[in-house]
C-alpha positions as CSV (number, residue, x, y, z in Angstrom):
1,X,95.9,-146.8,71.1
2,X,99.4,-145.5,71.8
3,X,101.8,-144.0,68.7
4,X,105.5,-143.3,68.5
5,X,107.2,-141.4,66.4
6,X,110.9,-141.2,65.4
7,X,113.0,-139.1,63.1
8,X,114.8,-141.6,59.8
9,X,118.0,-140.6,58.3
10,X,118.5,-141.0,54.8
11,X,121.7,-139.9,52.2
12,X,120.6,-138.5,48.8
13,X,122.8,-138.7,46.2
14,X,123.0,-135.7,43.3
15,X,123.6,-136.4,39.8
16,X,127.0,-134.6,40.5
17,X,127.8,-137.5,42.9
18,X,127.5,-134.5,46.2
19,X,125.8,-136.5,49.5
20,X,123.5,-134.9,51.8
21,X,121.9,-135.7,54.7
22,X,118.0,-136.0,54.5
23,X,115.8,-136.8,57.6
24,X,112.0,-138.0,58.1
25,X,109.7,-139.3,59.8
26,X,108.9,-143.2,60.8
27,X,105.0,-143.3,62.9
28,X,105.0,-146.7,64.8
29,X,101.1,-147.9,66.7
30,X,101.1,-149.5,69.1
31,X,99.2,-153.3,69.1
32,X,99.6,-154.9,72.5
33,X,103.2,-155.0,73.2
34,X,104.6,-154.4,70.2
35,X,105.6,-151.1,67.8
36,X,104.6,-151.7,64.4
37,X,105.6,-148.9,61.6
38,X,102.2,-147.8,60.1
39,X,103.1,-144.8,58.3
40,X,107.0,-143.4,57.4
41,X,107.8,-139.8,55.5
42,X,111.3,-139.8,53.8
43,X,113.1,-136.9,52.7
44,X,111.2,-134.4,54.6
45,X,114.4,-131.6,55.2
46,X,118.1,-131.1,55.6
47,X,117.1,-129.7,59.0
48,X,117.5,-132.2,61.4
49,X,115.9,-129.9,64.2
50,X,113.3,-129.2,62.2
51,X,112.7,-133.1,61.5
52,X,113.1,-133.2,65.6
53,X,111.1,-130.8,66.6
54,X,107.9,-132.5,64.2
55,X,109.0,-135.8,65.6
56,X,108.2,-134.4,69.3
57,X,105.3,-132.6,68.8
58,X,104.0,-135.2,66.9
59,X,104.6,-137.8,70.2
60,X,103.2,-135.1,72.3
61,X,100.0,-134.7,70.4
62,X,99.6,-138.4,69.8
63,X,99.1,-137.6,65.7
64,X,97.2,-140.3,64.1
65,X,99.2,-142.2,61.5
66,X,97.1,-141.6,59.1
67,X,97.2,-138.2,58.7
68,X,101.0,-138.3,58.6
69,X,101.8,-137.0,54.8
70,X,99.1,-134.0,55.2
71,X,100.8,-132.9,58.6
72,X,104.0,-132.9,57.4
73,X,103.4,-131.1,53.9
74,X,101.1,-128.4,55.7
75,X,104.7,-128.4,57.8
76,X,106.7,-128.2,55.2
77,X,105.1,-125.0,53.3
78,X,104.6,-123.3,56.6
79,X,108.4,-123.5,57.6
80,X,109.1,-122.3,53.5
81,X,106.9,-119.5,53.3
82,X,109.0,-117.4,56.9
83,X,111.8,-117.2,54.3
């Protein structure tokens, strides 16, 4: 079984009515010749590279969707805590 993943842009909107970009991450599988979305993180960073460079080593490493949301939050705090 083959998976894709892709980076998702989203706007999120402040109670002050400021925009900002927010990117995440959409996990397609594949079932005979078709891409269907299994999985999708929103919101994940600001950081597009960030989002990008999840995005290709997920691809790479052929990530099963299922273990999307623990991936990305084990992500998440390890890119927070080298502030």
């Amino acid at each position: 079984m083959r998976f894709l993943y892709r980076i998702v842009e989203g706007e999120v909107k402040m109670p002050d009515d400021q925009k900002y970009f927010t990117y995440g991450v959409r996990a397609y599988r594949q079932q005979h010749q078709t891409w269907i979305c299994t999985a999708e993180v929103r919101d994940i960073s600001p950081n597009r590279r960030f989002v990008q460079r999840l995005v290709q080593l997920y691809n790479r490493l052929q990530l099963d969707p299922d273990h999307l949301y623990d991936v990305v939050q084990d992500a998440v705090i390890d890119e927070n805590s080298s502030f």
